[in-house]
C-alpha positions in Angstrom: -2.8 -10.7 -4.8 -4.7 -9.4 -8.3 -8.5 -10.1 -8.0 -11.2 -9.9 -10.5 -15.0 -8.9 -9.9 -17.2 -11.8 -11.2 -20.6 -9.8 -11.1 -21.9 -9.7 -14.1 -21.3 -5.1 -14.4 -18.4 -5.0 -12.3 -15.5 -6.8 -13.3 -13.0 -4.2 -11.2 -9.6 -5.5 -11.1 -7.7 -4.9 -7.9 -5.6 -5.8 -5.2 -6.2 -7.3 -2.0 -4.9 -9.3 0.5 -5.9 -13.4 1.2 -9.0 -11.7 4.1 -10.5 -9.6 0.9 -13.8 -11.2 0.6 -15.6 -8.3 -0.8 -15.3 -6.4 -3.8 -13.7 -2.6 -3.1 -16.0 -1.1 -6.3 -19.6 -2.9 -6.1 -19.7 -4.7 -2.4 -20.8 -7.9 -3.6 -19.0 -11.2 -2.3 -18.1 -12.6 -5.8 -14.4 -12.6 -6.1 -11.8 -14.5 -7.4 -8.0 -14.7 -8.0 -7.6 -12.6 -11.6 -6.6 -14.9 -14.7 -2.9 -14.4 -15.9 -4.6 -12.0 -18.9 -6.2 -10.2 -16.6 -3.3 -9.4 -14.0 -1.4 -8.2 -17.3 -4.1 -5.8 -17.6 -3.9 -4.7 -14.0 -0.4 -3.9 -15.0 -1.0 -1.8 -18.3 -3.7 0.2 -16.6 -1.4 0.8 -13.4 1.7 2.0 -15.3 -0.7 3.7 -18.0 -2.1 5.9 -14.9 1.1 6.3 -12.8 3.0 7.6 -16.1 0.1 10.3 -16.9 0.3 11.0 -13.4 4.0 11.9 -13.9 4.1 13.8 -17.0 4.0 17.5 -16.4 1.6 19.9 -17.2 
């Protein structure tokens, strides 16, 4: 499952299982299930890096 950061600098998308309770990037407890927007943007940004990751050079 996608989650979103709700602290007010954080906002880190990422994905956790139903036990995450914590955020991975700032520690804090205030998580949530991301928004439909904001697991397309998990997307972009995760195909954006794996396909830079692949180009060679």
């Amino acid at each position: 499952m996608i989650y979103c950061c709700q602290t007010k600098c954080c906002h880190y998308l990422f994905c956790g299982s139903e036990q995450q309770t914590t955020c991975p990037d700032c520690g804090h407890k205030r998580i949530r299930p991301a928004t439909r927007e904001e697991r397309a943007a998990f997307f972009r940004q995760r195909t954006a890096l794996l396909a830079a990751e692949r180009r060679p050079g």
